[in-house]
C-alpha positions in Angstrom: 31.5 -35.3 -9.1 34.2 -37.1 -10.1 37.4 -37.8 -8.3 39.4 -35.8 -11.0 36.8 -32.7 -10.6 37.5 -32.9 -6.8 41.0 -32.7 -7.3 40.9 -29.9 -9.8 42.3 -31.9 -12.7 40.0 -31.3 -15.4 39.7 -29.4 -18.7 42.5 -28.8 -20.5 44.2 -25.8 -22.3 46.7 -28.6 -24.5 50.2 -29.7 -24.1 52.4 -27.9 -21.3 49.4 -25.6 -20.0 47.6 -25.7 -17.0 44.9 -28.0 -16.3 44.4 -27.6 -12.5 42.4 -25.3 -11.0 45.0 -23.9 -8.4 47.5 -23.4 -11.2 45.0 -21.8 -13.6 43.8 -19.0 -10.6 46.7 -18.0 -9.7 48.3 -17.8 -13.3 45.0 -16.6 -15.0 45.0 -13.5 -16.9 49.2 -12.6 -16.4 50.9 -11.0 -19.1 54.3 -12.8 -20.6 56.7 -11.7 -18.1 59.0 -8.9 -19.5 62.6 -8.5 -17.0 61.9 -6.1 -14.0 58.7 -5.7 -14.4 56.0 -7.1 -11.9 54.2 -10.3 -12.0 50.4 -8.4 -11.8 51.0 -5.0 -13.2 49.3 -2.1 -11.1 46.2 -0.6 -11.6 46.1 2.1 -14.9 44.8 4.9 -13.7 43.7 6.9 -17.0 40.6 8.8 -17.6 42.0 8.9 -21.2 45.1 7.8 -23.5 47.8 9.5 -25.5 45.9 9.3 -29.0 47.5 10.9 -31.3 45.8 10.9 -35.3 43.6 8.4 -35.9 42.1 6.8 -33.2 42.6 3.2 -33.2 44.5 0.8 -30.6 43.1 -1.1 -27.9 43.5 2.1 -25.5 41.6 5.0 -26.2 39.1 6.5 -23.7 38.1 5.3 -19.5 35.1 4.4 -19.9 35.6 1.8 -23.2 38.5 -0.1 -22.1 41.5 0.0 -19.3 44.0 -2.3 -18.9 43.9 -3.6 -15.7 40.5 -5.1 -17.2 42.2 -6.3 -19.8 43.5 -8.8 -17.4 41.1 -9.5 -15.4 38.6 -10.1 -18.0 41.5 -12.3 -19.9 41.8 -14.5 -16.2 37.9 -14.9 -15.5 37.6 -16.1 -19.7 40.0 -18.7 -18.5 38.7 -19.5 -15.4 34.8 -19.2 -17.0 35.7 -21.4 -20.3 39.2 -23.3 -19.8 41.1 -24.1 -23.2 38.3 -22.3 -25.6 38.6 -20.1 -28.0 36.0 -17.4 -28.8 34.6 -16.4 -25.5 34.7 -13.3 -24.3 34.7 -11.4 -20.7 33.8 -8.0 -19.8 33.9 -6.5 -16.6 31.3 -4.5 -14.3 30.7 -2.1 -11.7 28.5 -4.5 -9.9 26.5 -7.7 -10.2 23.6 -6.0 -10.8 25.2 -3.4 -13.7 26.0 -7.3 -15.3 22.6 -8.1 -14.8 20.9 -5.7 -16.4 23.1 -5.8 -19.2 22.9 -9.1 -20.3 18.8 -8.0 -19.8 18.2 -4.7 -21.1 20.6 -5.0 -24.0 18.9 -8.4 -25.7 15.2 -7.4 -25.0 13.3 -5.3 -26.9 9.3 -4.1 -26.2 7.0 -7.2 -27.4 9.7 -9.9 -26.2 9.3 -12.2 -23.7 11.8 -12.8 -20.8 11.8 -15.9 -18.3 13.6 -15.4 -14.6 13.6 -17.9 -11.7 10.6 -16.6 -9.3 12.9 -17.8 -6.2 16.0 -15.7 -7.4 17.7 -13.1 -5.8 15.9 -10.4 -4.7 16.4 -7.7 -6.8 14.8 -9.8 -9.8 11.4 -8.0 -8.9 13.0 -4.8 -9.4 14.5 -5.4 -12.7 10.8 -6.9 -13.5 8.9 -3.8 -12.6 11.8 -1.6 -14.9 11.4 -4.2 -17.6 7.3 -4.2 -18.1 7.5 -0.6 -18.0 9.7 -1.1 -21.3 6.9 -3.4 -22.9 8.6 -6.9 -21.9 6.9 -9.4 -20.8 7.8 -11.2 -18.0 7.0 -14.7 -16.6 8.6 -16.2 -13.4 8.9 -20.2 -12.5 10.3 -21.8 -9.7 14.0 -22.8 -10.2 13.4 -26.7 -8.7 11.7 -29.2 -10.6 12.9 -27.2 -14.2 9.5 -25.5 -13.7 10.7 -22.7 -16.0 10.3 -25.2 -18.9 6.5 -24.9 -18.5 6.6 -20.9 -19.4 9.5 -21.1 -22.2 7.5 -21.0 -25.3 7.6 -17.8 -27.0 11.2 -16.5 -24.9 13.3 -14.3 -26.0 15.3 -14.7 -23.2 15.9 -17.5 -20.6 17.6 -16.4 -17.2 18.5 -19.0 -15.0 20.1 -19.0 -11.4 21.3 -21.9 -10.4 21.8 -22.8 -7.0 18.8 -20.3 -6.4 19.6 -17.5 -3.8 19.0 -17.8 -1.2 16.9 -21.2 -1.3 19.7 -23.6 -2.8 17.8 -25.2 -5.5 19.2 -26.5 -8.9 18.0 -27.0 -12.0 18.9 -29.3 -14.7 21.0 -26.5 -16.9 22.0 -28.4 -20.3 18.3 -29.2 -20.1 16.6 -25.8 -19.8 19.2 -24.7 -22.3 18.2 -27.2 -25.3 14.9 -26.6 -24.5 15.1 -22.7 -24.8 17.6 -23.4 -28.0 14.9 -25.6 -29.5 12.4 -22.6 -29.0 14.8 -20.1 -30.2 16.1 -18.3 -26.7 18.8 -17.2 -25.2 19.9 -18.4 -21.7 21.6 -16.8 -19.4 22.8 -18.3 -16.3 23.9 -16.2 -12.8 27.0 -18.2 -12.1 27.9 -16.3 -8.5 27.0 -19.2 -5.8 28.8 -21.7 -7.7 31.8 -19.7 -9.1 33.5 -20.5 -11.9 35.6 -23.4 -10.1 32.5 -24.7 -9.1 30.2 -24.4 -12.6 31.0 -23.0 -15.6 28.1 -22.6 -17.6 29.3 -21.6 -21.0 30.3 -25.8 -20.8 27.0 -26.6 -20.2 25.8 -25.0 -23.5 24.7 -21.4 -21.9 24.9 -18.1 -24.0 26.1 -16.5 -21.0 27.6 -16.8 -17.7 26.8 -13.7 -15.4 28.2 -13.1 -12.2 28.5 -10.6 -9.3 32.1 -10.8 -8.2 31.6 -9.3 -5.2 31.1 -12.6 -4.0 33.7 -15.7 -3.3 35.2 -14.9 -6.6 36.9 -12.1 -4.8 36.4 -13.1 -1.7 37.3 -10.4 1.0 34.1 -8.1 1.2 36.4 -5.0 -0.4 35.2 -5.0 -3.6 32.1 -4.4 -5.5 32.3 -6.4 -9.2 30.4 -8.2 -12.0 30.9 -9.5 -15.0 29.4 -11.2 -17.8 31.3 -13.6 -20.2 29.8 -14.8 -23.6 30.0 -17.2 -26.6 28.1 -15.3 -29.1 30.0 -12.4 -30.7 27.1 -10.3 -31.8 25.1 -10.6 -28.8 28.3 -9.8 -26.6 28.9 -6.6 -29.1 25.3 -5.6 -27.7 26.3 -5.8 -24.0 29.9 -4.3 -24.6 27.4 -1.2 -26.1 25.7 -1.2 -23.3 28.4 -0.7 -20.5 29.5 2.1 -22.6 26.2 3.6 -22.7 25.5 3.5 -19.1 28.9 3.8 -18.4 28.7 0.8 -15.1 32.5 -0.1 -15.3 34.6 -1.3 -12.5 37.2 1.2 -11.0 40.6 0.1 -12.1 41.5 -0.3 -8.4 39.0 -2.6 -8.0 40.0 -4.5 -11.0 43.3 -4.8 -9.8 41.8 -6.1 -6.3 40.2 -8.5 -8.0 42.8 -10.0 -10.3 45.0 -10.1 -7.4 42.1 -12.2 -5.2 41.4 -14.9 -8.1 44.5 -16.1 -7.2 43.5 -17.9 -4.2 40.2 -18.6 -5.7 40.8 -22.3 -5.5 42.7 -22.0 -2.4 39.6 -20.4 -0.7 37.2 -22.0 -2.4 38.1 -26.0 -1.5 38.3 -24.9 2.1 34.9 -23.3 2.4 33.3 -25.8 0.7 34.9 -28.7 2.9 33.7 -26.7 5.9 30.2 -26.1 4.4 29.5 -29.8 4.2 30.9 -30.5 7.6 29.0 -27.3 9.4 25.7 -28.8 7.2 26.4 -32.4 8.5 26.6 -31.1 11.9 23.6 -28.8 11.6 21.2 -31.9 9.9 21.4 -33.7 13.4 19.6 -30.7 15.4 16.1 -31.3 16.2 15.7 -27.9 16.4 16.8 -27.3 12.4 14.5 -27.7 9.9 14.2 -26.9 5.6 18.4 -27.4 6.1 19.4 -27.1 2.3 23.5 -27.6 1.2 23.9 -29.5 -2.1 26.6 -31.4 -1.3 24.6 -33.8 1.4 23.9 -36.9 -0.4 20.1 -36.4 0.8 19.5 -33.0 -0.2 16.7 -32.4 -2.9 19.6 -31.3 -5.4 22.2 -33.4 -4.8 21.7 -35.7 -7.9 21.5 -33.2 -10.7 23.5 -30.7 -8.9 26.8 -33.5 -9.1 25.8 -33.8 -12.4 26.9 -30.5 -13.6 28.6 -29.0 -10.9 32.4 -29.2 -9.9 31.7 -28.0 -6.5 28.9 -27.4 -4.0 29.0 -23.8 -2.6 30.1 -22.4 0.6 26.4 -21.3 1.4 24.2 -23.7 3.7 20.0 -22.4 4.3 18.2 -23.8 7.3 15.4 -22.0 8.8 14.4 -22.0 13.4 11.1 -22.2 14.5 10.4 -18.0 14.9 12.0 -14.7 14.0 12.9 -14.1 17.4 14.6 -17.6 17.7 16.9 -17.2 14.7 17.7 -13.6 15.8 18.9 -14.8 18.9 20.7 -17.5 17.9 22.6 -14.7 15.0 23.3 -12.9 18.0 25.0 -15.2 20.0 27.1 -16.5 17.0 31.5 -15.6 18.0 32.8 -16.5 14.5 30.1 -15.7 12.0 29.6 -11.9 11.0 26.1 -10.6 10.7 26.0 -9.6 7.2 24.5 -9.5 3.8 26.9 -10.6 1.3 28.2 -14.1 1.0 31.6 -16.0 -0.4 34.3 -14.1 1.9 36.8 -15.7 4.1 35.3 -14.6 7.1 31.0 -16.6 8.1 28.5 -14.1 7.5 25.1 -15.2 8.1 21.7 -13.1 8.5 17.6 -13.7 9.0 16.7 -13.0 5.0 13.5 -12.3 6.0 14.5 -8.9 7.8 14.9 -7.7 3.9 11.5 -8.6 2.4 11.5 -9.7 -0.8 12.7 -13.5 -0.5 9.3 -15.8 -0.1 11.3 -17.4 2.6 10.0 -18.1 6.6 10.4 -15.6 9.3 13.1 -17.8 11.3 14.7 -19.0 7.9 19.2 -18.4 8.0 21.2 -18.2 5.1 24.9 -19.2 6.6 28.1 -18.1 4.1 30.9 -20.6 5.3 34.2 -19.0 5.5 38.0 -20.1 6.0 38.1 -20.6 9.7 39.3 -24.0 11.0 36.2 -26.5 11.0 35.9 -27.4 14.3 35.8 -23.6 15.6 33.3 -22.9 13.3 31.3 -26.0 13.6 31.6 -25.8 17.7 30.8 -22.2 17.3 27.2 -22.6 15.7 26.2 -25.8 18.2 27.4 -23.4 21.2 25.2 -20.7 19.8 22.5 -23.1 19.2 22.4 -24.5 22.7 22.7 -21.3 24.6 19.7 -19.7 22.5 17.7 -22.9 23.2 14.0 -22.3 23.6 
């Protein structure tokens, strides 16, 4: 990363508009101002819209459009693709309703899909659903590229990147001329990194989906995803099928979310600052071992990670000798929440193993780093560490 990245001084929307990060969150998406009106208008709450004669207008039914997404989708196009035209944003009910849009609406019976094997752990789900459809599905490792070696023949290449919840990165600008060579599609889950901290679409990806339940919002209150795309016909597809399925975002939850983006960067520079101190200070414990955090000069990803990413996460993995030592050591934790969500101001950590489903060890922690001051945080997980000592 450069030292302009760091600072949030990069990209560009042209002369006299924002180019910082902090200035682009918390103006992202806004309206023109209009005299006594607010800043963020409230939430819409419309099942439907006077319509009289014809029906046409951006505004016509609840479960097409609405628009407090209007804005939000407008603010995470900008925050997703900076200064570009053509891209376009649509909102969610959840991560997972982006997921499987982006999925079930490009593949057809007879195609071939790609997904990271180490991904997030309702992939296997969505596998089973999509082989009972006729789709064929192959799974690689996300380190090492290894998805290359089972790309010929995709339809559709879906890449996560830093893996959840093992923090490994692969080399996205190559994965995606390679699946472009070969006539795919690639998709990339976006949510550890958030937009401020990778934005895909740059990198040459069809599309950028995300679960914005996560640090994009940043308070555990809402549940969100969205999906933002370059190509107009496949995006046409995925707007059909949120209508179809009907998985949109309540427009109180749209509104919460607008409203958190703006202290996305805010949020975002401090957990990642505390992340890399809380993984410096955990790499020194004998007792710590498999610690993964991109940002460490040493880790595995480091090198092609600040290649293409603007920031490093807020999520540090390490894994204790046993089960019952990392439970203890959870337990004893002040400051950090047991919890299975990540990205919110407030540490969460749990034991991923008491889920199934992650090929991950029995004592292995996935930490989310949150706003508190460093040194309570840091002093809180050595303190937890020596009293559950073995």
């Amino acid at each position: 990363m450069t030292d302009s990245v760091t600072n949030g001084e990069h990209g560009g929307h042209g002369p006299g508009k924002p180019t910082g990060d902090g200035t682009r969150a918390v103006r992202a998406g806004l309206p023109e101002p209009v005299k006594h009106e607010p800043t963020l208008p409230g939430p819409v709450f419309a099942a439907h819209f006077h319509l009289p004669g014809e029906p046409t207008g951006p505004y016509t039914y609840g479960r097409d459009e609405n628009p407090t997404w209007t804005h939000l989708e407008r603010a995470i196009g900008e925050l997703e693709s900076p200064g570009r035209e053509g891209v376009e944003t649509l909102v969610f009910a959840s991560g997972m309703a982006a997921i499987s849009s982006v999925l079930f609406s490009q593949l057809r019976a007879g195609d071939v899909v790609v997904l990271p094997g180490d991904g997030y752990q309702v992939l296997p789900l969505v596998r089973a659903q999509l082989e009972a459809y006729g789709i064929e599905v192959r799974t690689a490792p996300t380190g090492g590229d290894a998805q290359l070696d089972v790309l010929d023949g995709a339809k559709l290449l879906w890449i996560e990147t830093p893996s959840n919840p093992g923090l490994d990165v692969c080399d996205v600008r190559r994965l995606v001329e390679a699946a472009h060579t070969r006539g795919a599609l690639v998709a990339v889950d976006n949510t550890l990194a958030t937009p401020l901290g990778q934005r895909p679409l740059e990198l040459g990806a069809d599309f950028s989906v995300a679960s914005g339940t996560k640090q994009l919002t940043g308070h555990g209150d809402v549940l969100l995803g969205y999906v933002a795309g370059r190509d107009a016909e496949a995006m046409t597809a995925v707007r059909r099928w949120r209508k179809i399925v009907g998985a949109i975002p309540g427009p109180m939850e749209a509104w919460l979310a607008h409203r958190s983006i703006a202290t996305l960067q805010l949020r975002v520079d401090r957990q990642n600052a505390t992340a890399l101190r809380v993984a410096t200070a955990l790499r020194a414990r004998p007792e710590i071992t498999g610690l993964r955090y991109p940002g460490l000069p040493d880790d595995p990803s480091h090198k092609i990670a600040s290649q293409q990413m603007l920031r490093y996460g807020c999520v540090v993995s390490f894994t204790l000798a046993t089960r019952a030592r990392a439970d203890r050591f959870l337990d004893a934790l002040r400051l950090v929440e047991g919890a299975t969500s990540f990205g919110g101001v407030r540490s969460t950590a749990e034991r991923r193993g008491r889920w199934g489903g992650d090929a991950v060890p029995e004592g292995f922690v996935r930490l989310s780093v949150g706003a508190e001051d460093p040194e309570d945080l840091v002093a809180d997980l050595l303190r937890a560490l020596d009293e559950t000592a073995d």
